[in-house]
N, C-alpha and C positions, 0 to 999 in steps of 0.2 A: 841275301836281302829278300824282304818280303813285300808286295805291296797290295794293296786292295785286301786286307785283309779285316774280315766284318765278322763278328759273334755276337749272336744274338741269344739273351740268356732271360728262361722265362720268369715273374714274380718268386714262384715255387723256389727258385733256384738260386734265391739272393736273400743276404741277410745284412742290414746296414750293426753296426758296433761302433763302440764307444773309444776304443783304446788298440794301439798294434795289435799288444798282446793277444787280446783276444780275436785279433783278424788272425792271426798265425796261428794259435791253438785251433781253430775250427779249419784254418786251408792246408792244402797239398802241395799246392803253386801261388806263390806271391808275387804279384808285380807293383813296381814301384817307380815312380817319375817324379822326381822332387829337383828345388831351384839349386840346390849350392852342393860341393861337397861336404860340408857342416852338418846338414841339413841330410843327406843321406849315409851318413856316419850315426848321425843319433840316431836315426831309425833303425838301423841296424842293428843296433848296443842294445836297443828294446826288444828287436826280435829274438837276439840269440840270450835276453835274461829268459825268452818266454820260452826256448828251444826250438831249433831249428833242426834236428834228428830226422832224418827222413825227409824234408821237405826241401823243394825246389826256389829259392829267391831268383827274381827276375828284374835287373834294374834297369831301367830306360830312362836314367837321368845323364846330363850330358855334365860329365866329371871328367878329370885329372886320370889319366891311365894308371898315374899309381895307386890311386886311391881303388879304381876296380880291383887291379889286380889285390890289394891288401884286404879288400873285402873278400874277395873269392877265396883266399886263404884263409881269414877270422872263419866264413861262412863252414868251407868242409872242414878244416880241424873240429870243428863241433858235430860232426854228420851229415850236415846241408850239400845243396848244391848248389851254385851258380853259376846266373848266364848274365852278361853284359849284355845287353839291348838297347843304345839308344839309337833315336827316331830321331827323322827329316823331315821335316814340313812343317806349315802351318796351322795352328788352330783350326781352319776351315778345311783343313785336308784330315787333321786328326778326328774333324764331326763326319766327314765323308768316307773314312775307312781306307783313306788312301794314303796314309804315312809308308813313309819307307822306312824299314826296321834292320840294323845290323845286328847280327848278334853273335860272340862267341863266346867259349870255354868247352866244357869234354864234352866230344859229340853226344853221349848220350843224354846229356842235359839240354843238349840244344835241342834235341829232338824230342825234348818234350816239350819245350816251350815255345816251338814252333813246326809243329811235324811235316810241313810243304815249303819246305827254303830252301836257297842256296846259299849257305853261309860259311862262318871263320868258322864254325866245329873242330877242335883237337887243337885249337888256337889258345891262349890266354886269353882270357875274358878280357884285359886290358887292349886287345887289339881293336876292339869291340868301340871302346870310347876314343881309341887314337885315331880311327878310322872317323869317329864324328867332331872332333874336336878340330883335324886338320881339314873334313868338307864343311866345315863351318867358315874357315878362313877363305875356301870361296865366296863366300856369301857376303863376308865383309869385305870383301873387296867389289865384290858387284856391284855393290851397293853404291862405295866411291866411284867407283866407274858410270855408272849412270848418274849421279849426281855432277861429275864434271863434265858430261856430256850435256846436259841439260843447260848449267850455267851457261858452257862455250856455243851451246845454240841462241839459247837466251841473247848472252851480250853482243853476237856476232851477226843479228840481226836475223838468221838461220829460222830462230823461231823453236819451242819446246815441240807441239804440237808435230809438226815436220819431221822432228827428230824421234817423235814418239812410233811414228807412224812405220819411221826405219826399221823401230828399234820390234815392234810386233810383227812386222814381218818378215825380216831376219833371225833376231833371238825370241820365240815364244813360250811362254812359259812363265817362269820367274821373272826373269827378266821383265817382260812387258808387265807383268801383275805388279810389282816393284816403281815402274817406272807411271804406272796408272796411279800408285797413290804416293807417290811423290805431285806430280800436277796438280790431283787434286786438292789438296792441300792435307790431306790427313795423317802427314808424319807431325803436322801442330796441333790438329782437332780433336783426335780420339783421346776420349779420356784415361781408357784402358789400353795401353799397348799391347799388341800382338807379341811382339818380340822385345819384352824390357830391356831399353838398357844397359841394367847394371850385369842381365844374364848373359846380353851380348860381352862385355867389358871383363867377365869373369872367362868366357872361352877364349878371347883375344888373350889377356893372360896367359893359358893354359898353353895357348899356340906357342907363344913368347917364350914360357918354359920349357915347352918341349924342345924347342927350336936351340936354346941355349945349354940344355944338357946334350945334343945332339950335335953340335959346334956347328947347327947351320943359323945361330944368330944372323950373323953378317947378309945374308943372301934374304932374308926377312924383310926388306925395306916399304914391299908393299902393306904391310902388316903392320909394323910399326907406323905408316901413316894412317891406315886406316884406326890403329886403337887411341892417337890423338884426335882422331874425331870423334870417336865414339866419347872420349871424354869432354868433347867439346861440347856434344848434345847433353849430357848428363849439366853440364855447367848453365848449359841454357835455360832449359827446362825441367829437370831432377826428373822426376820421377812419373814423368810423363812421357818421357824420351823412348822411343820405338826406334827399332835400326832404321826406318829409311827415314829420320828425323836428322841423319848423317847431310841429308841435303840440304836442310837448311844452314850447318856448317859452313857445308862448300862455297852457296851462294855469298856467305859473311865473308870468306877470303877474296871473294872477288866486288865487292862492295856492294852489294846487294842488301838486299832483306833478310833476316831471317826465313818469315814467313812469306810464302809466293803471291799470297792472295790477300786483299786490305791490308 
């Protein structure tokens, strides 16, 4: 993993382009962070019309493990190489250079695409996205977890606020950041989500799949409650739905509001 990792690159040093194609014909190393695995499958079909012979792809989108590992093989049966990289965090952590990057496949690919890590090197690049796919289903479940915390303060007379106070100085971090805009009200206000939805809804999938080709469906049940929620906020609000929009959910099971505030 890497973190705090910042490159700063000068005007001289960048060229904006119109098309893949021509991003890959002029690089050596490409990185790439897209929403879906559709969506990182076409991109690839474009690279390797444009040739991929020597060059280094780099993807940090959060996919299906089989879908890295199929790419990593499309990629070097052509000459290429790849590394699976995807990333932890937040938009406000990806402006501040402090994602956390997993990355595998042949170490010597990794070490190009990241020369100061401690990573999966000599791994399948697929462990790369299994490894973010399953620390995502922390994430959705933290989520429910402080969402039914909140309600049970809330209706218990406890108080949010009280329990907020627990919750930053015991769990800081995520946690508390999560649990700040839940109260606020901004898993209903923002108009751009942080964390869509439908991208949350497509990893919980992914988890579900894995889990089921893996025969640990059954022992899943956290995960299975948390991906009926997520489709609960998508039913809510469509496409404004951000993961800690899961709280407003919660709050509807126990007859509450949607929304916390007006």
């Amino acid at each position: 993993m890497i973190i705090g990792c910042t490159v700063t690159v000068g005007d001289s040093k960048t060229k904006v382009v119109d098309t893949i194609s021509d991003a890959v014909k002029s690089s050596d190393i490409i990185f790439m962070c897209l929403g879906d695995d559709a969506a990182v499958d076409s991109a690839v079909d474009a690279m390797l019309e444009a040739g991929v012979d020597g060059k280094l792809i780099v993807d940090c989108s959060t996919v299906h493990p089989d879908t890295t590992n199929a790419l990593e093989k499309k990629i070097t049966e052509k000459g290429g190489e790849f590394v699976g990289m995807p990333v932890f965090g937040a938009p406000a952590m990806a402006d501040n250079g402090q994602l956390v990057c997993v990355t595998a496949g042949s170490e010597a690919s990794c070490k190009k695409a990241v020369p100061y890590t401690t990573d999966f090197s000599g791994q399948p690049a697929g462990n790369a996205t299994l490894m973010k796919v399953i620390g995502n289903t922390f994430i959705l479940n933290m989520v429910s977890q402080l969402s039914e915390g909140h309600v049970l303060a809330e209706k218990s007379g406890l108080g949010v606020d009280n329990l907020h106070t627990f919750i930053s100085t015991m769990f800081p971090g995520p946690y508390t950041a999560y649990s700040q805009r839940m109260l606020a009200g901004d898993y209903y206000q923002r108009e751009e989500p942080l964390f869509h939805i439908d991208l949350a809804r497509k990893d919980a999938r992914h988890a579900m799949s894995l889990a089921e080709s893996s025969g640990a469906k059954e022992s899943m049940k956290m995960l299975r409650l948390a991906q009926g929620r997520l489709d609960g906020v998508k039913s809510e609000i469509g496409d404004r739905g951000d993961i800690p929009s899961v709280y407003g959910v919660v709050r509807k099971e126990s007859d509450l509001d949607f929304k916390n505030k007006g």
